[in-house]
C-alpha positions in Angstrom: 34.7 -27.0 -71.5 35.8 -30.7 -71.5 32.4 -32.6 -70.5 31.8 -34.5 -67.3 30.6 -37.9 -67.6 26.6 -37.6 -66.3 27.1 -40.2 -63.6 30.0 -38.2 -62.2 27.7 -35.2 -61.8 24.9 -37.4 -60.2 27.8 -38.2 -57.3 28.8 -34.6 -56.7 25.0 -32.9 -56.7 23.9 -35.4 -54.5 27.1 -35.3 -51.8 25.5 -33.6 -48.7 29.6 -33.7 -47.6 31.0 -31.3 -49.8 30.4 -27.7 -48.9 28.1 -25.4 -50.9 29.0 -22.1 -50.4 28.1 -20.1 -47.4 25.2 -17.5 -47.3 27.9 -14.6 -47.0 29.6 -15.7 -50.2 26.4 -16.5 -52.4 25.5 -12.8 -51.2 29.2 -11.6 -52.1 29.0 -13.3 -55.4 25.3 -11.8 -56.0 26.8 -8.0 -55.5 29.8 -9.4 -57.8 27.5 -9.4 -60.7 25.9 -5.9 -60.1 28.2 -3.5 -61.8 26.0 -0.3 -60.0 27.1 -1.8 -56.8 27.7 1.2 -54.4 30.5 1.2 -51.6 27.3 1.3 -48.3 25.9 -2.4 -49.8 29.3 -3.8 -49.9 30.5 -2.3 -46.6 27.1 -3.9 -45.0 28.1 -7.6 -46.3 31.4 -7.4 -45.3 30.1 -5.9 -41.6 28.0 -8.9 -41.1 30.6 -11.0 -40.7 32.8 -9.8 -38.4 35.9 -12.3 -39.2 35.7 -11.1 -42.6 35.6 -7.5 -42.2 38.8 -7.9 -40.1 40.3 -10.1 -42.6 39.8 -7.0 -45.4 40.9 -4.1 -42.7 43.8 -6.6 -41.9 44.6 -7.1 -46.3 44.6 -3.8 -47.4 47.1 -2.8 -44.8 49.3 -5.3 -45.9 52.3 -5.9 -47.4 50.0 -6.8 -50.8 48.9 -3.6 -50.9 52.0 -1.6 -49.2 52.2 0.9 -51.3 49.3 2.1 -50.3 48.4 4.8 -47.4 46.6 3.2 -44.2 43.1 2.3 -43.3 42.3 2.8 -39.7 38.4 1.2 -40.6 36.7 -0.7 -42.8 35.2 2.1 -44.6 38.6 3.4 -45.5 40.2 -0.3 -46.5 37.3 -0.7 -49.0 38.0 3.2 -50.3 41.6 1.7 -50.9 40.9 -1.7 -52.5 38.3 -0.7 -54.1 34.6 -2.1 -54.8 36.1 -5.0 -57.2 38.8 -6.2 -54.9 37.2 -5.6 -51.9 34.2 -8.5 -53.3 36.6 -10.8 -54.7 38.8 -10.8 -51.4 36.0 -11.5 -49.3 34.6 -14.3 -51.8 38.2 -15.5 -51.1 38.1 -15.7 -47.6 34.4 -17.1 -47.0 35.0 -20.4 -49.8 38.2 -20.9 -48.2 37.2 -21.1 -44.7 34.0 -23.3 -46.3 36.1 -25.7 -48.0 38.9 -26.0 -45.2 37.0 -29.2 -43.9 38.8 -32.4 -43.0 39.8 -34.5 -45.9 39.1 -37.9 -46.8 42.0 -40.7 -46.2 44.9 -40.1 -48.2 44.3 -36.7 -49.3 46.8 -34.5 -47.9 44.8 -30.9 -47.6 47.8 -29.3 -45.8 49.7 -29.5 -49.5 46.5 -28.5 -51.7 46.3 -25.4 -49.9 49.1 -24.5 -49.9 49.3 -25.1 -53.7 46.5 -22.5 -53.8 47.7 -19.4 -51.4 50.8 -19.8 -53.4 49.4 -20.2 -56.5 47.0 -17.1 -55.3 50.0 -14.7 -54.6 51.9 -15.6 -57.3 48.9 -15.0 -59.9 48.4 -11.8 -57.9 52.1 -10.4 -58.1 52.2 -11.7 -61.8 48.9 -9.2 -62.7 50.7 -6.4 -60.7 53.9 -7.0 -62.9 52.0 -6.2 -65.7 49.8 -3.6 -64.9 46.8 -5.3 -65.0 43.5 -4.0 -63.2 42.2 -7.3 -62.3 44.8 -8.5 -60.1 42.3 -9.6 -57.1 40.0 -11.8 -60.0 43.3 -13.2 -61.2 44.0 -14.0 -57.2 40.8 -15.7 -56.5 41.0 -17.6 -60.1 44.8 -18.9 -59.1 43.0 -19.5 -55.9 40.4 -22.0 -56.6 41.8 -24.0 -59.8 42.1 -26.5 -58.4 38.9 -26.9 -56.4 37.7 -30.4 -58.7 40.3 -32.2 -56.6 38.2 -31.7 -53.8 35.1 -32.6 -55.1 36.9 -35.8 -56.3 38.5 -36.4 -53.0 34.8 -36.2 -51.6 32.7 -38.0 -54.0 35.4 -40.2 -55.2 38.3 -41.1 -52.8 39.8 -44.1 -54.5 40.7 -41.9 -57.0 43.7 -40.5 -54.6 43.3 -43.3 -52.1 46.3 -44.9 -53.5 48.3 -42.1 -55.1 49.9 -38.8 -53.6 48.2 -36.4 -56.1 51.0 -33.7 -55.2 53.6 -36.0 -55.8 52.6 -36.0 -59.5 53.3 -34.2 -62.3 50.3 -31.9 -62.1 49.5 -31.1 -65.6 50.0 -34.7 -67.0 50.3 -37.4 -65.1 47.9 -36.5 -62.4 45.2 -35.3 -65.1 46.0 -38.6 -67.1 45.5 -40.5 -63.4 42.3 -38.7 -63.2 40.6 -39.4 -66.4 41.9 -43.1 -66.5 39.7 -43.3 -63.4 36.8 -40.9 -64.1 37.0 -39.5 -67.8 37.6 -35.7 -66.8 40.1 -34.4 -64.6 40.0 -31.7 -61.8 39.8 -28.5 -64.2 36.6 -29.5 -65.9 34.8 -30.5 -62.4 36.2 -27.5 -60.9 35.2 -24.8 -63.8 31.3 -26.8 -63.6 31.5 -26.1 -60.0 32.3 -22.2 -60.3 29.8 -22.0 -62.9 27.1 -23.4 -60.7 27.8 -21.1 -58.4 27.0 -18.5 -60.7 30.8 -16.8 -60.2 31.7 -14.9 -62.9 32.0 -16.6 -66.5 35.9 -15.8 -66.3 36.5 -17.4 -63.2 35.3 -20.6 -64.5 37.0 -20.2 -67.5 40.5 -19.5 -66.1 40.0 -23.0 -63.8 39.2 -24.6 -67.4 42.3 -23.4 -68.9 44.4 -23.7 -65.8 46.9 -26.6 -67.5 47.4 -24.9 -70.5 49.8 -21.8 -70.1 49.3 -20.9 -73.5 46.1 -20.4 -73.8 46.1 -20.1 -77.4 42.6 -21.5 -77.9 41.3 -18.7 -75.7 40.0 -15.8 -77.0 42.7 -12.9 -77.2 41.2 -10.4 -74.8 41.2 -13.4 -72.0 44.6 -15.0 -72.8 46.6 -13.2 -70.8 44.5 -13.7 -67.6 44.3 -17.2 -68.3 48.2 -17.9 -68.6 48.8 -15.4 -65.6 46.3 -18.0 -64.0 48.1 -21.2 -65.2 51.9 -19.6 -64.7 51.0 -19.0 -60.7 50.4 -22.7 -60.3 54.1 -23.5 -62.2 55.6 -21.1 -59.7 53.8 -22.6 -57.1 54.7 -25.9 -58.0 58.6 -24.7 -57.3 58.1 -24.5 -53.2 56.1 -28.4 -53.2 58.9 -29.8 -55.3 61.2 -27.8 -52.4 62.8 -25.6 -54.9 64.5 -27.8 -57.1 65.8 -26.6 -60.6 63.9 -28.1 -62.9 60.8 -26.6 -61.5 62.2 -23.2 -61.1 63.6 -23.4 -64.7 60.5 -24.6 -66.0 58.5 -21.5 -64.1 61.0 -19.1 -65.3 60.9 -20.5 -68.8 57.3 -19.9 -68.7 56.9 -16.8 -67.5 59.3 -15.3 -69.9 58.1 -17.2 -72.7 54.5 -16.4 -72.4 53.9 -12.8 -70.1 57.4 -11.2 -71.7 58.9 -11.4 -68.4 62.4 -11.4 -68.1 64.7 -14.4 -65.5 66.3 -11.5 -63.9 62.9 -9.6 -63.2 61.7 -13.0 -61.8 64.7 -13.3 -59.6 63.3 -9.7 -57.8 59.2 -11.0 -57.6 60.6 -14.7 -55.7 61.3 -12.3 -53.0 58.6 -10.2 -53.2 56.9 -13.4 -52.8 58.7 -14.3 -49.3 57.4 -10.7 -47.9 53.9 -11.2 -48.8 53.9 -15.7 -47.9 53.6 -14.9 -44.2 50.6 -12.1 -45.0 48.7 -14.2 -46.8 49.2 -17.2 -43.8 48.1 -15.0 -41.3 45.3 -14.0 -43.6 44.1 -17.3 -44.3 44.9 -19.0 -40.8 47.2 -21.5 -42.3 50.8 -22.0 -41.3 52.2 -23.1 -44.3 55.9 -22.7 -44.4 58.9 -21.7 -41.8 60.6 -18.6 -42.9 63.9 -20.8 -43.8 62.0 -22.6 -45.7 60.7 -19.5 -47.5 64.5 -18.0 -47.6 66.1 -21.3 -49.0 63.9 -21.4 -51.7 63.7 -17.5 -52.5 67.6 -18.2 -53.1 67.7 -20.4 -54.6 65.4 -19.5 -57.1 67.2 -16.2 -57.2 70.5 -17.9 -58.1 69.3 -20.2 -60.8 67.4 -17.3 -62.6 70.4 -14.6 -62.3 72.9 -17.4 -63.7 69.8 -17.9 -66.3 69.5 -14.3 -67.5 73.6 -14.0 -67.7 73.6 -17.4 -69.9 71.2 -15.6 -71.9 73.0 -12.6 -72.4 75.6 -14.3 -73.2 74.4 -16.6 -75.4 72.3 -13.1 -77.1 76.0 -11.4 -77.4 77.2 -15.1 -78.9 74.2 -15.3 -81.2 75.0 -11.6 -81.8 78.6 -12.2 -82.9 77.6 -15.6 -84.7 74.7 -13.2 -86.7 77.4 -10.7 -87.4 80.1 -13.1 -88.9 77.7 -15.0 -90.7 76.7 -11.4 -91.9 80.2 -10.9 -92.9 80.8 -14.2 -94.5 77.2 -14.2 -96.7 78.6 -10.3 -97.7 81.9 -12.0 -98.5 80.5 -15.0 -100.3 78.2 -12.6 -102.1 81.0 -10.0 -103.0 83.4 -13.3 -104.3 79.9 -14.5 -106.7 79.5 -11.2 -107.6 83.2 -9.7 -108.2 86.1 -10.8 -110.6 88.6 -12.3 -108.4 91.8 -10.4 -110.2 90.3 -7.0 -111.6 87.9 -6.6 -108.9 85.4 -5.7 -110.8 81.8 -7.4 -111.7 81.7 -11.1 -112.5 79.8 -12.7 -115.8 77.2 -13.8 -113.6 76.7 -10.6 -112.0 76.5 -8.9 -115.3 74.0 -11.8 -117.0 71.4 -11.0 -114.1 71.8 -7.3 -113.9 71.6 -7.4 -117.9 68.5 -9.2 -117.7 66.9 -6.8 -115.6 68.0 -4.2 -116.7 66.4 -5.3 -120.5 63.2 -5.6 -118.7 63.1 -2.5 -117.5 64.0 -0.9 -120.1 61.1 -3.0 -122.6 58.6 -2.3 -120.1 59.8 1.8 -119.6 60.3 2.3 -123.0 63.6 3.8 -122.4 67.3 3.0 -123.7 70.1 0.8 -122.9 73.3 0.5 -124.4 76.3 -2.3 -123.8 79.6 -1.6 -125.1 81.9 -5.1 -125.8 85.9 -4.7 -125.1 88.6 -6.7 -125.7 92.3 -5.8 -125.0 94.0 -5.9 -128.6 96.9 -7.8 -128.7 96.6 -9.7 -124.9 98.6 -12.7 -126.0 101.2 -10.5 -127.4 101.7 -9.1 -124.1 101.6 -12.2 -121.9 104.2 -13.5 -124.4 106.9 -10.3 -124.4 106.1 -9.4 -121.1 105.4 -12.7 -118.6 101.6 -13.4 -117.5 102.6 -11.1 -114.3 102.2 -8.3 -117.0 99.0 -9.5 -118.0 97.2 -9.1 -114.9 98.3 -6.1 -114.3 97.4 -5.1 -117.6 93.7 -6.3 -116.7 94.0 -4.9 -113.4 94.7 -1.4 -115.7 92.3 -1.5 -117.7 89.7 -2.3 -115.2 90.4 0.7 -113.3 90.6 2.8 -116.1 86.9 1.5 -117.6 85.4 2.4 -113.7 87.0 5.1 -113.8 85.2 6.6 -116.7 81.6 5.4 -116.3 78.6 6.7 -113.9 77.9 5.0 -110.3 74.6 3.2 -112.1 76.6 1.9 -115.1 78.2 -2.0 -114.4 81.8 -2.6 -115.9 82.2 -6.6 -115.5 85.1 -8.6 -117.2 83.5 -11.2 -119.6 86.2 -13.6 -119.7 89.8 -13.6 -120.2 90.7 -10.2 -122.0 87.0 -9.4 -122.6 85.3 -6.8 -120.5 81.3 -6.0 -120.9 79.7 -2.0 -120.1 76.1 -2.1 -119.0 75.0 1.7 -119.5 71.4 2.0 -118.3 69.6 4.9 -119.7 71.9 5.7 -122.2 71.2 6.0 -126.0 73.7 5.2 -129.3 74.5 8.8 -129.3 76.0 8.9 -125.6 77.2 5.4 -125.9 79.5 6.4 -128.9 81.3 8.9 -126.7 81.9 6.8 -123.8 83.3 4.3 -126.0 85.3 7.0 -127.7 86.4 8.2 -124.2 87.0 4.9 -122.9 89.7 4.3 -126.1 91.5 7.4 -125.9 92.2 7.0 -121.9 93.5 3.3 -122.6 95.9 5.0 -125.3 97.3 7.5 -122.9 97.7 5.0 -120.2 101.1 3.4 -119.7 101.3 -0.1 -117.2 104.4 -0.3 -115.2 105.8 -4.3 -114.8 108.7 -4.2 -112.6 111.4 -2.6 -115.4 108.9 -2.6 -118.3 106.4 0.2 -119.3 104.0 -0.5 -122.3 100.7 0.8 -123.4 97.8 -1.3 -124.8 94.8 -0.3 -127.1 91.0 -1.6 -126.8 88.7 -2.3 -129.6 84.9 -2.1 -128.8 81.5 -3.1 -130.0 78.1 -0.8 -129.1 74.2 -2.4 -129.7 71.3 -0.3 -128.2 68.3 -1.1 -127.0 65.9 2.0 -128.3 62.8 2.7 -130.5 64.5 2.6 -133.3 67.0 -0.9 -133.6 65.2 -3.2 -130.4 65.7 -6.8 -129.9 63.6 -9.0 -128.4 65.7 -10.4 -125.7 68.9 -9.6 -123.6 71.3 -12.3 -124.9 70.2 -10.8 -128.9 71.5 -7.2 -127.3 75.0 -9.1 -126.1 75.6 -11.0 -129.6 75.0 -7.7 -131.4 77.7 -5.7 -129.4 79.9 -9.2 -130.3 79.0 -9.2 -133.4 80.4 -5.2 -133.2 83.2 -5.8 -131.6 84.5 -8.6 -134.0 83.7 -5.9 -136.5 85.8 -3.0 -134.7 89.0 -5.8 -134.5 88.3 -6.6 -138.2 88.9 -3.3 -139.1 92.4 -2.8 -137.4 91.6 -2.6 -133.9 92.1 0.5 -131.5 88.7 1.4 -132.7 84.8 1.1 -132.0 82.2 -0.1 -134.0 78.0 0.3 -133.7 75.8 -2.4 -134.3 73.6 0.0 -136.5 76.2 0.7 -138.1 76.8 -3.1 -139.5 72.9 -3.4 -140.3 72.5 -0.2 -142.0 75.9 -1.2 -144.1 
């Protein structure tokens, strides 16, 4: 808790003009903190105060508790609310009707409290929203967070003499105002004050925390209370700034940002709000608002926050679209890196990184990998009889044909020019002789059609291994031995294939 400057609390303990309070809430607060508290006790505190036992008959047949069957007595209301509820309620009631003294000059107490019942039925629907089982502590904490500005307006009026404290920005500007002039602010007097009325610790600490909507230095199983606590006073905020946008856009973003709850869900609780306003009025004995007041704002706050949730769906199906395309695109860019342009098949850079890994794998699995070097015999040739039209679609041929003959996990990439490279994971010399063999006899049979011409073309290749018996130590010395074979195989006439073993062993 922030600390109070000593001097400060000299002032407040000894102000006979600020209300302590009254014996039926320090009993009420006493029975709070006995969790083997039986219904009979409670029903006995609340019965000796006849305003107050009305005042809980009078609640839990309200529209805060409407779905609720009747209670014709006070025996039955506290059956339906519930030990818990029943307490805080009546702590409610009694400090309100305590505190509910004339102000000092300047201080307008009309606004502050009705700050609070809002603030109180908002934190209240809010806990309800999300199916929480303390929504009566959360009312009474939205309630009273900001009791420190009455003890300041009692023990030190010049404070506000000067200023209207609602006309402020609460969270900043009138805290900033407060400690320029005292060194605290209202939530640190008014969580001391809870605490030395020996409320419950959570009380205190929800006043504490009552500017900070995230609550993130809270501890997690109290967070949520805490920014339930904070939120009410945002929403709150949105009737005594007359239901402006910027304070119901602020509220909303809030309340979706940190209790998960959605504009268009918020539109629906604004007018649960408006049917339970006048309840809690009555309740209280405070007239508060005019119920065109209460339906200007309810509308308004339901328009902003429908046109809200529709610009976010749209801007969700936007992003949506954008993510897609820029899906697309990143699969295209990736596909034009990766693929040969004319042949369609693998790129050099595709094949250097898959080559890589796949010669780690293979070192580290002890198992083979062969790569098979091709060149078109005779390309220039071809180009030159034919028109570079017939080249491509020579390459375009002999791409096909290579897929065409390999596995799904073998890589056919062109190399460069007329050059294509097979990656064959897995396989040994043995199987990579007869794919090669394959591979040339297919070419040989094959016939590409150019407009009125029909010719055939012949491959020589070059095969290195990677196996227990001929390894290398790295992937670029696999590549320059199936070169190496290759420029053997072309050596040697062409149409033909050529194994790096073969060379060594020679």
């Amino acid at each position: 808790m922030a600390r109070i400057p000593d001097e400060f609390l000299k002032r407040i303990e000894g102000c006979t003009s600020f209300p302590t309070p009254p014996a039926i809430a320090l009993k009420v607060i006493q029975l709070a903190q006995d969790p083997g508290v039986d219904l009979a006790v409670v029903a006995n505190a609340c019965s000796s105060d006849p305003a107050i036992a009305a005042k809980v008959l009078k609640i839990a047949n309200s529209a805060f508790y409407g779905s609720r069957r009747k209670s014709a007595n006070l025996r039955q209301a506290l059956i339906i609310l519930g030990l818990n509820a029943t307490l805080t309620l009546a702590l409610s009631f009694t400090l309100v009707s305590a505190l509910r003294s004339n102000p000092n000059s300047g201080f307008d107490l009309t606004k502050y409290w009705r700050r609070a019942i809002l603030a109180a039925s908002w934190g209240k629907t809010l806990a309800a929203e999300l199916g929480r089982k303390d929504a009566e502590e959360i009312f009474i904490a939205a309630l009273l967070q900001d009791i420190g500005m009455l003890a300041i307006d009692r023990v030190a009026p010049e404070v506000f003499k000067d200023i209207s404290p609602f006309d402020l920005e609460h969270t900043k500007a009138l805290c900033q105002h407060e400690r320029n002039c005292l060194q605290t602010d209202h939530a640190a007097i008014g969580a001391w004050l809870l605490e030395s009325w020996n409320m419950p610790k959570h009380l205190p600490r929800a006043v504490e925390f009552s500017h900070d909507p995230d609550a993130a230095a809270a501890e997690p199983a109290e967070r949520e209370f805490f920014r339930i606590v904070a939120i009410s006073a945002a929403l709150a905020d949105v009737w005594l700034a007359g239901g402006d946008e910027a304070s119901i856009r602020r509220a909303g973003n809030l309340a979706n940002q940190q209790l998960g709850i959605l504009p268009n869900r918020m539109a629906e609780l604004f007018e649960t709000i408006e049917e339970q306003l006048p309840v809690a009025q009555e309740i209280f004995e405070m007239e508060l608002f005019d119920a065109e007041q209460l339906q200007n704002i309810t509308d308004t706050a339901r328009e902003i926050l429908m046109i809200r949730n529709l610009h976010a769906l749209s801007e969700a199906a936007t992003l949506q679209k954008q993510t897609s395309r820029l899906r697309d695109e990143n699969s295209a860019l990736k596909d034009k890196t990766n693929k040969d342009a004319l042949t369609g098949v693998h790129s050099r850079r595709f094949l250097t990184d898959s080559l890589d890994k796949e010669f780690a794998a293979a070192v580290k699995h002890q198992w083979p990998l062969s790569l098979i070097f091709i060149d078109i015999d005779l390309f220039k040739e071809i180009n030159d009889t034919y028109g570079h039209q017939a080249g491509d679609a020579t390459l375009q041929s002999v791409a096909s044909l290579l897929s065409a003959q390999l596995r799904d996990s073998d890589i056919v990439a062109r190399y460069g020019g007329d050059e294509f490279v097979l990656l064959l994971p897995g396989t040994d010399a043995t199987n990579a002789d007869l794919v090669a063999s394959r591979i040339i006899n297919a070419i040989q049979r094959h016939q590409t059609v150019v407009e009125s011409a029909s010719f055939s073309v012949t491959l020589s290749a070059g095969i290195a291994t990677y196996d227990s018996q001929s390894k290398f130590s790295k992937s670029e010395d696999l590549l320059a031995a199936a070169d190496r074979a290759l420029y053997h195989a072309k050596s040697n006439g062409r149409n033909r294939y050529t194994c790096y073993e073969s060379i060594e062993a020679a």
